[in-house]
C-alpha positions as CSV (number, residue, x, y, z in Angstrom):
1,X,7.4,-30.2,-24.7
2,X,8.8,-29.4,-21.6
3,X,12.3,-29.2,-20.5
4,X,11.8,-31.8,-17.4
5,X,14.5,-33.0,-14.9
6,X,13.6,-36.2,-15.2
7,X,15.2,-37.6,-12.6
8,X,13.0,-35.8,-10.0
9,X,9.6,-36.6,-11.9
10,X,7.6,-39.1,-10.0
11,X,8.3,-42.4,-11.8
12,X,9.7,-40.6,-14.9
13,X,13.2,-43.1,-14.1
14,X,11.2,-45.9,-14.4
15,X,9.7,-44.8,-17.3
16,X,12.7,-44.4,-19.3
17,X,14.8,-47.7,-18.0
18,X,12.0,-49.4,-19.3
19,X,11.8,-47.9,-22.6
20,X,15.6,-48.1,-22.7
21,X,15.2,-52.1,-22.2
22,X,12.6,-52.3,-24.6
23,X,14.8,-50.7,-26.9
24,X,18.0,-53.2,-25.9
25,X,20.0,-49.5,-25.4
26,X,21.7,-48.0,-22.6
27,X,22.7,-44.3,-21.9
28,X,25.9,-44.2,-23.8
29,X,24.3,-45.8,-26.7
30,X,22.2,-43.5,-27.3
31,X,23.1,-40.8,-30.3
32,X,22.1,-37.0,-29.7
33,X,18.3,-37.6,-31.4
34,X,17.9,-40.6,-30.2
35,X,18.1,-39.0,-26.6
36,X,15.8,-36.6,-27.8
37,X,13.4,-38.7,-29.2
38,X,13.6,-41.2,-26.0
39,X,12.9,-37.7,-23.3
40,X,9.8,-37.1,-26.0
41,X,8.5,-40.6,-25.2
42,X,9.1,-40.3,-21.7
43,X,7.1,-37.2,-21.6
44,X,4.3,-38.8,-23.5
45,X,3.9,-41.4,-21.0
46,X,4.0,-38.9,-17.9
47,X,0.9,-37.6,-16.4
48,X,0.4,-33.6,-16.7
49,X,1.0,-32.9,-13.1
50,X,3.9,-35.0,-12.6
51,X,5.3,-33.1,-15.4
52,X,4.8,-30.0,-14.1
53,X,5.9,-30.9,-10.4
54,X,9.6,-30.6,-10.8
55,X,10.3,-27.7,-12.8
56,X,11.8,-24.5,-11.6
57,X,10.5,-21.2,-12.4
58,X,12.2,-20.2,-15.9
59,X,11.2,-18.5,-19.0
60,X,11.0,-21.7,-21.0
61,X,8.5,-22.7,-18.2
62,X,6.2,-20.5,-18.5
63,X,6.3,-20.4,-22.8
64,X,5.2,-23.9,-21.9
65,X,2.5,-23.1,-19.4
66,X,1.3,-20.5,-22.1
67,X,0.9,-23.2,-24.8
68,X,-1.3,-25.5,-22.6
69,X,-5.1,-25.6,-23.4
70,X,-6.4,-25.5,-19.6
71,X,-9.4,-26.8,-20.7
72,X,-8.2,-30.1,-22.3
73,X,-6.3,-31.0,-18.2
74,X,-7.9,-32.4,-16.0
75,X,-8.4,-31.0,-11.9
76,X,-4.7,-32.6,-10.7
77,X,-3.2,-30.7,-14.0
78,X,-4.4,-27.8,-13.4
79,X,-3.3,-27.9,-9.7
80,X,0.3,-28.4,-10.9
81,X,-0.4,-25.4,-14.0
82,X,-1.0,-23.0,-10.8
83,X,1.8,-24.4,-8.5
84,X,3.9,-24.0,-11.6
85,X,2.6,-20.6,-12.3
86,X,3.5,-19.3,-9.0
87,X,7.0,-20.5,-9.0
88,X,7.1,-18.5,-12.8
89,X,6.2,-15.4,-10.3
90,X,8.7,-16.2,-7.8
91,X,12.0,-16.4,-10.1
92,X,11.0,-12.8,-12.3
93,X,10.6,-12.0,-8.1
94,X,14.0,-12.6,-7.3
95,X,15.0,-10.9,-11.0
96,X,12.9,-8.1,-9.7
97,X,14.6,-8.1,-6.4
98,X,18.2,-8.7,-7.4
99,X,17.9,-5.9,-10.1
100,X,16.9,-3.4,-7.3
101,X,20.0,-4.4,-5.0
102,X,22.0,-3.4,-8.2
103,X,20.4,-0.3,-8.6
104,X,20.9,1.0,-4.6
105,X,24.8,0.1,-4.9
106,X,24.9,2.9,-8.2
107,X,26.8,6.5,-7.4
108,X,23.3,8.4,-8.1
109,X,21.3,6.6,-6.0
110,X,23.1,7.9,-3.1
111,X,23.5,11.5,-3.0
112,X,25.8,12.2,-0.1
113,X,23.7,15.4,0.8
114,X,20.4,13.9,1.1
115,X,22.2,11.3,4.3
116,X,23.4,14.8,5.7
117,X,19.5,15.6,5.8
118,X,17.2,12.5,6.5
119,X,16.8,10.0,9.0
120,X,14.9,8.1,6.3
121,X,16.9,5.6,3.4
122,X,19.8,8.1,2.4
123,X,19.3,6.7,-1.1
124,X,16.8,7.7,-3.8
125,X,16.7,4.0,-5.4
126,X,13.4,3.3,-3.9
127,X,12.2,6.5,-4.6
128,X,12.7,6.1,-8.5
129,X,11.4,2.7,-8.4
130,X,8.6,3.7,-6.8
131,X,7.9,6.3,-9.5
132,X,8.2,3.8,-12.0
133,X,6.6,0.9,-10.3
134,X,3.1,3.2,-9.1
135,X,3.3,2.0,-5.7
136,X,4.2,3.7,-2.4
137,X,7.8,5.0,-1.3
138,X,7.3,2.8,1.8
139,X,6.8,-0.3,-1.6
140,X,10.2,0.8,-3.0
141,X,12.4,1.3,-0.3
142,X,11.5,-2.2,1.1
143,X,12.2,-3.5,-2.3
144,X,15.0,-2.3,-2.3
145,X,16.0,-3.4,1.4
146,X,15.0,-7.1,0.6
147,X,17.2,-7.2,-2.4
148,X,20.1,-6.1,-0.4
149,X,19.2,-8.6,2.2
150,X,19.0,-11.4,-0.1
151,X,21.8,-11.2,-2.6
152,X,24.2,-10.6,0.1
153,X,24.2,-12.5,3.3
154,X,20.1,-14.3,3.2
155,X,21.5,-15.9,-0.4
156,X,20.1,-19.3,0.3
157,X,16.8,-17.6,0.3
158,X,17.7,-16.2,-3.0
159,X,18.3,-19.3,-4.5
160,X,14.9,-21.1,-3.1
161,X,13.1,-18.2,-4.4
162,X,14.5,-18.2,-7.9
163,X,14.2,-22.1,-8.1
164,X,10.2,-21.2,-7.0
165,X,11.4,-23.5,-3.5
166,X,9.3,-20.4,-1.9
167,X,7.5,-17.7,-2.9
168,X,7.8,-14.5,-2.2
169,X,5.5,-14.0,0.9
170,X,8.0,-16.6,2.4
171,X,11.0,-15.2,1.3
172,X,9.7,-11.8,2.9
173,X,9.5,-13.3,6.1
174,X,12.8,-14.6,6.3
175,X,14.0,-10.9,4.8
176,X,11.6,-9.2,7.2
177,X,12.3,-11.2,10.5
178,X,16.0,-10.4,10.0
179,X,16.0,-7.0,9.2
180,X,17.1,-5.1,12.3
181,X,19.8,-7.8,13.3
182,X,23.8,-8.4,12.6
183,X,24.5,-10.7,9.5
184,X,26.0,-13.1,11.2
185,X,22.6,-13.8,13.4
186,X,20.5,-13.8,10.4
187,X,22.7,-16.2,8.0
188,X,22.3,-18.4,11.7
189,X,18.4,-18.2,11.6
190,X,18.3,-18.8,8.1
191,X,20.1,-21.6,8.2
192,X,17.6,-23.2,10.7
193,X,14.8,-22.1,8.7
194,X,15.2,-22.2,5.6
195,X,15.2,-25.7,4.8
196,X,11.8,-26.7,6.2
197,X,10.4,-22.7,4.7
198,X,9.0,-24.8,1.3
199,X,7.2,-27.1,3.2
200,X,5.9,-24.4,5.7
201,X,3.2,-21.0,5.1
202,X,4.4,-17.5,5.3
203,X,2.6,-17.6,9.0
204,X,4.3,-20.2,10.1
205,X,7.8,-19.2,8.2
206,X,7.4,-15.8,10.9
207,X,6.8,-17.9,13.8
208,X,10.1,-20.0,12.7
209,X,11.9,-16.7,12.3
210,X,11.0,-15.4,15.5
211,X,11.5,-18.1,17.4
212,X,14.8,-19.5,15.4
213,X,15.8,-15.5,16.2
214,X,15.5,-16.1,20.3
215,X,17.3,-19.7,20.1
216,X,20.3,-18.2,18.3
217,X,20.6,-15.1,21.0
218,X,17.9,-15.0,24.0
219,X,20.0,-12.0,25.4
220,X,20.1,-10.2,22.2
221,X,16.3,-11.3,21.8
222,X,15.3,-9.5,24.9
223,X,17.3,-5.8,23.7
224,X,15.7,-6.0,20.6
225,X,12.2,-6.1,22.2
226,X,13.5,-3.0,23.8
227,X,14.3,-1.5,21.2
228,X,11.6,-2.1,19.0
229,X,9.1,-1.0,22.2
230,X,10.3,2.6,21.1
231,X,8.9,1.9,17.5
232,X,5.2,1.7,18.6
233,X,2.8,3.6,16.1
234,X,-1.0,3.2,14.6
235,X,-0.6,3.4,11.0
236,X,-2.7,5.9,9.4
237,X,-5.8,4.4,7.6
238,X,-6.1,2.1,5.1
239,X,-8.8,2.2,2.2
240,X,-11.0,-1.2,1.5
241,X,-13.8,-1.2,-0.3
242,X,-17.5,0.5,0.1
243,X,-16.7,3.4,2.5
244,X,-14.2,0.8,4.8
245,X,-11.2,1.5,6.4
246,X,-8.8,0.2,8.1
247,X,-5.4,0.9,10.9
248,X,-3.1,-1.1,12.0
249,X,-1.5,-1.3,15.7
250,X,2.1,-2.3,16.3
251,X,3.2,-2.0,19.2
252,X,4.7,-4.2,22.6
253,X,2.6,-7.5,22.9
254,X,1.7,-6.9,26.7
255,X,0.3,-3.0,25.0
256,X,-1.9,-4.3,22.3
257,X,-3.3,-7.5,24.6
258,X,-4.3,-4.9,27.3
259,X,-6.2,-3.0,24.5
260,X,-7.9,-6.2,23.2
261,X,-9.1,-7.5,26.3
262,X,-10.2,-3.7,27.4
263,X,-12.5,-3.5,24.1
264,X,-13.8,-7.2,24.7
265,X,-14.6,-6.7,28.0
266,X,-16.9,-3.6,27.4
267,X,-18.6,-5.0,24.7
268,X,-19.2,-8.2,26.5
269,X,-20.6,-6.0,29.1
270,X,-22.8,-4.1,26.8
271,X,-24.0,-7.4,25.2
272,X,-25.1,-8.5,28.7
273,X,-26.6,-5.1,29.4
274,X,-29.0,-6.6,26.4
275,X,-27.1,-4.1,23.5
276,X,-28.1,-5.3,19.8
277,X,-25.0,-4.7,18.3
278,X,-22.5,-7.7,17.8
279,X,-19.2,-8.0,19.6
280,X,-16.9,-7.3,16.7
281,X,-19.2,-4.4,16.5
282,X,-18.8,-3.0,19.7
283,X,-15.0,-3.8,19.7
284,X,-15.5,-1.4,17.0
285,X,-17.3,1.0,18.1
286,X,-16.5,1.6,21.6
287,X,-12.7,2.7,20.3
288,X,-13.2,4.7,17.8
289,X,-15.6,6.4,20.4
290,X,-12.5,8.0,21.8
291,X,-11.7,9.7,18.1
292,X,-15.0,11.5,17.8
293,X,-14.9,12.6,21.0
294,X,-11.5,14.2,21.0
295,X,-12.5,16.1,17.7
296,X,-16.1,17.2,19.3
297,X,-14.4,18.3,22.5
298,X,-10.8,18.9,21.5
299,X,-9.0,16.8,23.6
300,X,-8.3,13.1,24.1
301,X,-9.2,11.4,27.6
302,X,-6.8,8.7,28.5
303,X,-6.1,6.4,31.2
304,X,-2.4,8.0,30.6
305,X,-0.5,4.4,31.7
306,X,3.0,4.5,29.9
307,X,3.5,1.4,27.4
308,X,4.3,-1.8,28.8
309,X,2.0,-1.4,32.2
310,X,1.1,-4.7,31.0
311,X,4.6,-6.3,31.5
312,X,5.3,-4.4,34.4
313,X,1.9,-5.0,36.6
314,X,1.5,-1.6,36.8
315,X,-2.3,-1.5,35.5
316,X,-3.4,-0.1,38.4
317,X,-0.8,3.1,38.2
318,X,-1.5,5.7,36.3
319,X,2.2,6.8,35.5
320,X,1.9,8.7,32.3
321,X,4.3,9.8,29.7
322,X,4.2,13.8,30.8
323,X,1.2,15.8,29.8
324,X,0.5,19.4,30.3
325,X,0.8,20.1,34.0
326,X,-2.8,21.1,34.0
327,X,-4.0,17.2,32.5
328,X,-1.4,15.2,34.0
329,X,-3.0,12.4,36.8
330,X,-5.1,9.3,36.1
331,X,-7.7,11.1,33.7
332,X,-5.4,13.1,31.4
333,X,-6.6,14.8,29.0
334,X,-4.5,15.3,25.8
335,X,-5.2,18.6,23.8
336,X,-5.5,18.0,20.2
337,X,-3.3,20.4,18.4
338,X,-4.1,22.6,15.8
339,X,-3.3,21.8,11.9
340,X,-2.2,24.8,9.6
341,X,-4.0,27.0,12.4
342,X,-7.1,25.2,13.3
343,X,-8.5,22.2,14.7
344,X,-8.3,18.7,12.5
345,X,-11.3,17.8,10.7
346,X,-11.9,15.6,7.7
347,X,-12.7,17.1,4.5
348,X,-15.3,15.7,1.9
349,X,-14.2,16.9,-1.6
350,X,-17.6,17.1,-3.6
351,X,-19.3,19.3,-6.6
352,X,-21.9,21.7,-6.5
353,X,-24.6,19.1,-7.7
354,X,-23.8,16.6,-5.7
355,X,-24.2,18.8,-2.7
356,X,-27.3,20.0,-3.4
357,X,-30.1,17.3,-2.9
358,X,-32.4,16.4,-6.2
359,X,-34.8,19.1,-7.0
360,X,-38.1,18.4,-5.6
361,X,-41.0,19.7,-7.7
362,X,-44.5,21.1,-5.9
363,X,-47.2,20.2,-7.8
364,X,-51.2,20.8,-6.8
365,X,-53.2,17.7,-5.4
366,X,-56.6,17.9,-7.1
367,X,-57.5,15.3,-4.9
368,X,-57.7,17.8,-1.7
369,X,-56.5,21.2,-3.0
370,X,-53.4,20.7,-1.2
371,X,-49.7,21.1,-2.6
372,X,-47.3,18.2,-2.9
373,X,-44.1,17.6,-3.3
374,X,-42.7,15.3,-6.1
375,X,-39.4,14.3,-7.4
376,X,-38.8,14.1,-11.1
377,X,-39.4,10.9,-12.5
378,X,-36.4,9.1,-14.4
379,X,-36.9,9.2,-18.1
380,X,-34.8,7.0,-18.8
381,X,-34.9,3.1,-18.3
382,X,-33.1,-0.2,-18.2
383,X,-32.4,-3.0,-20.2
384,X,-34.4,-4.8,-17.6
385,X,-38.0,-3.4,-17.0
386,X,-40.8,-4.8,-18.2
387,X,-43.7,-3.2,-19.3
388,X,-44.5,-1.4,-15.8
389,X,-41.7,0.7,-16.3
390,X,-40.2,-1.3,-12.6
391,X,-37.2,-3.8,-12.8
392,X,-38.9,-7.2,-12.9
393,X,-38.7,-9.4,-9.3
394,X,-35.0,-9.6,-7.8
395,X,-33.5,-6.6,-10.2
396,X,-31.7,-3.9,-8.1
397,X,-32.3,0.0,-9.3
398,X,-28.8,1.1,-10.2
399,X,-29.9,4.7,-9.2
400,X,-29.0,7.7,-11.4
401,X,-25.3,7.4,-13.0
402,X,-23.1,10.6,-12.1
403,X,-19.4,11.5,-14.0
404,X,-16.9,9.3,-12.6
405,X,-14.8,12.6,-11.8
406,X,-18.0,14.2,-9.6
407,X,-17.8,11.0,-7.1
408,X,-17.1,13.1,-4.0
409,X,-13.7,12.5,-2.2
410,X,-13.1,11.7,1.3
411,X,-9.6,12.8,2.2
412,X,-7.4,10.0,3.8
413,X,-9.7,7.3,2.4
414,X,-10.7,8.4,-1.4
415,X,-14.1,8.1,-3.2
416,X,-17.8,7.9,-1.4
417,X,-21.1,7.7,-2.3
418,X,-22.5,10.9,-2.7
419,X,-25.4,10.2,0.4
420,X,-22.6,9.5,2.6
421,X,-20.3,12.7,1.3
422,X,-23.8,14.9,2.2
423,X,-24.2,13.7,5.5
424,X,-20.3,14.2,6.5
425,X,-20.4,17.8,5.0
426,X,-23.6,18.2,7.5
427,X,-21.4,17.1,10.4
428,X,-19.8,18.6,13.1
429,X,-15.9,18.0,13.0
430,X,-16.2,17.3,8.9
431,X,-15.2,20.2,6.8
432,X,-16.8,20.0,2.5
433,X,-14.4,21.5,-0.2
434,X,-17.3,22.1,-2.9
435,X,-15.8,22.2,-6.2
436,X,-17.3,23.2,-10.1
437,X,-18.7,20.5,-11.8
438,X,-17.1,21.3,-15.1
439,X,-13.4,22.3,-13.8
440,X,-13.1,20.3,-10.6
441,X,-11.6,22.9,-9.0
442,X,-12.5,24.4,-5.2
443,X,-15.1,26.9,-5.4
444,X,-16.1,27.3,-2.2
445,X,-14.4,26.2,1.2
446,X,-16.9,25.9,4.0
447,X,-15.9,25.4,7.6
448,X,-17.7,24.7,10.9
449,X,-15.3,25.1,14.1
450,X,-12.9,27.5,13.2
451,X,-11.5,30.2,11.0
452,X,-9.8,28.6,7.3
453,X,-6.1,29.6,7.3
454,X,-5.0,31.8,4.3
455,X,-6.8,31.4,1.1
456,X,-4.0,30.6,-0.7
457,X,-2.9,27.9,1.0
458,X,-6.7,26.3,1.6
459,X,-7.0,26.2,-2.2
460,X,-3.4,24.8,-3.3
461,X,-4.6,22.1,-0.5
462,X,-7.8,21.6,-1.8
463,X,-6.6,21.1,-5.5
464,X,-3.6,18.9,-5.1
465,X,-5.6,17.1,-2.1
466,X,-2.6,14.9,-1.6
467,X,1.7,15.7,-1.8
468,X,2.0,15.5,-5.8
469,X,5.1,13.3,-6.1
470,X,3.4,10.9,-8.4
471,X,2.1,8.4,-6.2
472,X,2.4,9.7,-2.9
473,X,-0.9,9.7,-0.8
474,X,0.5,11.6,2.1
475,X,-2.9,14.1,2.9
476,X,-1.9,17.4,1.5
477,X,-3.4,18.9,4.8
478,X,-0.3,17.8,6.7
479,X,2.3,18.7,3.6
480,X,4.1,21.6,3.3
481,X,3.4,23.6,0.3
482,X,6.6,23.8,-1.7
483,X,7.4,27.0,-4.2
484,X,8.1,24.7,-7.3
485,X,10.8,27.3,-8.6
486,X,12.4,27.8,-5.8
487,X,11.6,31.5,-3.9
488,X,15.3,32.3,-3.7
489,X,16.0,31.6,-7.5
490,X,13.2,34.0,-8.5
491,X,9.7,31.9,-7.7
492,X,6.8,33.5,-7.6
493,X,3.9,32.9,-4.3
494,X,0.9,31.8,-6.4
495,X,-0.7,29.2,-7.3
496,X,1.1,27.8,-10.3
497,X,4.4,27.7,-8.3
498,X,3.0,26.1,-5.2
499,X,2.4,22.3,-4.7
500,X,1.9,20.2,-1.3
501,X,4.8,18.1,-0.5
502,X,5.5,15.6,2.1
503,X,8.7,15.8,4.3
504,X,10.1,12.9,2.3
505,X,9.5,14.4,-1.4
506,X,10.7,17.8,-0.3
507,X,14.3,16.3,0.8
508,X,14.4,14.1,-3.1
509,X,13.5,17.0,-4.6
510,X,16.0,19.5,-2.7
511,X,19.1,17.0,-1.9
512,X,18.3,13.6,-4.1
513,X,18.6,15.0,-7.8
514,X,15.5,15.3,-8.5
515,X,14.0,18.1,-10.4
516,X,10.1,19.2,-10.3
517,X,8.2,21.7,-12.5
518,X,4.6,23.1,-13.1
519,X,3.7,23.7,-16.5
520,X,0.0,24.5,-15.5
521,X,-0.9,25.0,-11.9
522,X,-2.0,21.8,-9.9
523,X,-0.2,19.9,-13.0
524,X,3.3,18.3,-11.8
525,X,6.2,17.3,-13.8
526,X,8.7,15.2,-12.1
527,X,12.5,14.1,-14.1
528,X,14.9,11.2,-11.8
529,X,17.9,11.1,-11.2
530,X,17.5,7.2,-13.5
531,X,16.5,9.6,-16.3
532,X,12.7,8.6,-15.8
533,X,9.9,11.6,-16.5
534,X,6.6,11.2,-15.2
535,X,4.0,13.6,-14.9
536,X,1.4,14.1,-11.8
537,X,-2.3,14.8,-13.7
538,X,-4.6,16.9,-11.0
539,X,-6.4,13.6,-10.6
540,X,-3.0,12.0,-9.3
541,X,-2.7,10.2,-12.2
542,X,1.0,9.2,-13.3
543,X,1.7,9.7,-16.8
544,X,4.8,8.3,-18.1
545,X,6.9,11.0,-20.1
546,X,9.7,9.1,-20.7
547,X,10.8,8.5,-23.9
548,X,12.1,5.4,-25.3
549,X,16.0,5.7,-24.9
550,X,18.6,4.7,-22.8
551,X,18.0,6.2,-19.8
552,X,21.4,5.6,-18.5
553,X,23.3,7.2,-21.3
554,X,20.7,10.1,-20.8
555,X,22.0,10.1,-16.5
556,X,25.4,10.3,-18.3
557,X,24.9,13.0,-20.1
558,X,23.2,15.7,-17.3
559,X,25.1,18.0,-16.7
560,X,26.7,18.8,-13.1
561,X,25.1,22.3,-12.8
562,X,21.8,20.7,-13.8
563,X,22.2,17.7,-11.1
564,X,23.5,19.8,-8.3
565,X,20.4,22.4,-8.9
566,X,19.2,21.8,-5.2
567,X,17.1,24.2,-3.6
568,X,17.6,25.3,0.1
569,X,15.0,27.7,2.5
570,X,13.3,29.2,2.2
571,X,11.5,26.7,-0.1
């Protein structure tokens, strides 16, 4: 059944010199069935797992893994099924990778007037595959990056992965710890790597990386620190589950310890001080103290040290990266800056009944002559009340179901619960966009600190709540809004000929051959240089337009005027 090399099976060459001297045959003997009938009896007589253990990923392996019944195996087979199964994934990995090196080394991937314009990937290749794979640009371009990387110079890497030696997280450290040095120091560190990487996690594959990376060139080692010091950023936040977020801080090691031991040394303070709250949760709580503040006040208080005091032993000198004249010292304050002409604030997307709270009904009390108030009773029950009309012991009340598209929207994280989307709209620095129930669209814009910019613009930001490249989650708030025909070939200001678009979409779209149109406003229609078509619904939903032809004959075929249709300012 399965297509074994038999010779690294666990006992399987035992197994088959015995049957061979049973049989009084050797090798050479053996006719063309008879081979195939002796590799059938080995197989019979070789335990599930073992079987499994030695094959690489392939297509036959996985038509074999399909055909298995998981229940009939016992707990080792079904170790080895998922250990197989994984190094299935890893070899359509590598197809997945090596097919997106092709791609980046095609003419129209590489546009010679989008380099001339970005600081970002000069080619579109991760772009399209990002369209066509529904993940982020950051997704494709790195796909596209590791593929490079790995059928060029990290090759051995390749290999492992397509065998299913490694999976992919491994192979993405190897990829990823090499990235920003020569090829000749990263075929050195993957030589010393690579070898033990099966045997080794993805953790401990980045810790061989790096330090494999200072053994080959302390010198170099030390510049790159240097220069990746000047790459420090907080990534903007991340969406997990039930109303959580999350950011991420990269930065010089001496920078992000100082921070650590900072928050755990207030909140170790405030637990002694006899505060309820956990450590994690003051950790928590006592830095993103400094983000409400700035927002309520309008300026950010720091300590104003310059990255890598740490290092230096300059904690105790406040020498800042220059602020305005009038915050500069050791208490700077930082002045928030304005965002399409007012303060930032975060908006809560929500509909008209969501913002207003249940009616509450005043009834007479006969009891004392007094009026009451009451909230409708639910008519309707569940599966799971008994005769009281009340869930029975240990049920939870679901609460009253509302439309999947009137779930409010937080922008920069996504969907809330509509207790939580009131209470923000209530707040100080949050700003609601209430739309109609039945349209979704922005009916009313209410603000609390400053004066809304143009009404135009607030309501092209408010519909597309995000740039509208399929995809994209770059907050519409910080786009620029982009004349879909462009103004200087005829296009109208209005709303169906406006869209937000990041810095990013708005070079593909002018310099990377891409073309964008609006066939109904807030309604996006996006056609690749690859030939793909997707449209952007007004829920950011991708819809695949593309019809089922050869895409590259299609390329082909586009005509030069059509392909070098760029737009330039004003946009």
């Amino acid at each position: 059944m399965f297509d074994v090399r038999w010779e690294e099976v666990p006992g399987s060459q035992e197994t088959r010199e015995r049957l061979l001297h049973e049989l009084g045959r050797s090798d050479e003997e053996l006719s063309g069935i008879e081979a195939g009938m002796l590799a059938t009896l080995v197989a019979h007589e070789t335990p599930w797992e073992d079987r499994l253990h030695a094959q690489a990923g392939s297509a036959g392996l996985l038509a074999d893994l399909e055909g298995l019944d998981l229940e009939e195996l016992d707990e080792g087979a079904l170790v080895e099924v998922a250990a197989a199964a994984q190094r299935v994934a890893s070899r359509a990995q590598q197809i997945q990778l090596r097919a997106a090196a092709t791609l980046t080394a095609r003419e129209p991937m590489n546009p010679q007037v989008l380099a001339e314009h970005t600081t970002g990937p000069a080619g579109v290749a991760g772009d399209c595959l990002a369209l066509r794979l529904r993940c982020s640009k950051r997704q494709g371009h790195d796909l596209v990056r590791r593929g490079h990387q790995l059928s060029t110079y990290l090759t051995r890497t390749e290999e492992a992965l397509a065998a299913g030696a490694i999976d992919l997280a491994r192979a993405v450290a190897i990829a990823d710890g090499v990235e920003h040095v020569p090829w000749q120091i990263a075929l050195a560190v993957e030589d010393e790597v690579i070898e033990r990487a099966p045997d080794r996690t993805p953790a401990q594959v980045r810790a061989d990386v790096a330090a494999a990376l200072i053994a080959v060139d302390p010198d170099e080692a030390h510049a790159r620190a240097e220069r990746r010091r000047h790459e420090r950023r907080v990534s903007r936040p991340r969406a997990h589950p039930d109303g959580v977020a999350s950011v991420r801080v990269e930065g010089p090691v001496g920078d992000v310890l100082a921070l650590d031991l900072a928050l755990d040394g207030a909140a170790r303070a405030a637990k002694a001080s006899g505060d309820a709250r956990t450590l994690e949760q003051l950790r928590f709580d006592a830095l993103t103290s400094l983000g409400h503040h700035a927002l309520a006040t309008g300026a950010l208080e720091t300590g104003a040290l310059e990255s890598g005091a740490l290092e230096t032993g300059a904690l105790d000198t406040p020498t800042a990266p220059t602020p305005p004249a009038e915050q500069s010292g050791p208490n700077a304050r930082w002045p928030v800056a304005t965002r399409n002409g007012h303060r930032p604030s975060v908006h809560v997307t929500m509909s008209l009944e969501q913002l207003v709270p249940e009616p509450v009904e005043v009834r007479a009390d006969p009891r004392c002559g007094n009026s009451t108030s009451h909230r409708p009773e639910r008519t309707t029950g569940t599966p799971h009340e008994g005769a009281t009309g009340r869930p029975p012991e240990g049920a939870t009340d679901p609460g009253t179901p509302i439309p999947v598209g009137q779930v409010p929207v937080l922008e920069g994280y996504g969907p809330i619960d509509p207790a939580t989307a009131r209470a923000l709209a209530a707040g100080g620095i949050w700003r609601r966009l209430v739309t109609d129930p039945l349209t979704g669209s922005p009916v009313d814009i209410g603000t609390t600190r400053y004066t809304p910019p143009t009404a135009m613009a607030d309501r092209i930001r408010a519909r597309d709540r995000t740039c509208v490249r399929p995809g994209c989650t770059h907050p519409a708030s910080e786009a620029q809004l982009d004349h879909t025909t462009a103004y200087n070939h005829g296009g109208h200001t209005s709303d169906a000929n406006l869209g937000a678009l990041c810095t990013r979409d708005h070079l593909i779209k002018t310099h990377g051959h891409f073309t964008l149109t609006q066939p109904e406003p807030g309604i996006f229609e996006w056609a690749t240089p690859t030939g793909h078509r997707y449209r952007r619904e007004r829920d950011g939903t991708t819809t695949d337009l593309t019809p089922a032809r050869n895409h590259r004959r299609h390329h082909e075929k586009r005509s030069d005027s059509h392909a070098s249709d760029d737009d330039n300012p004003p946009f």
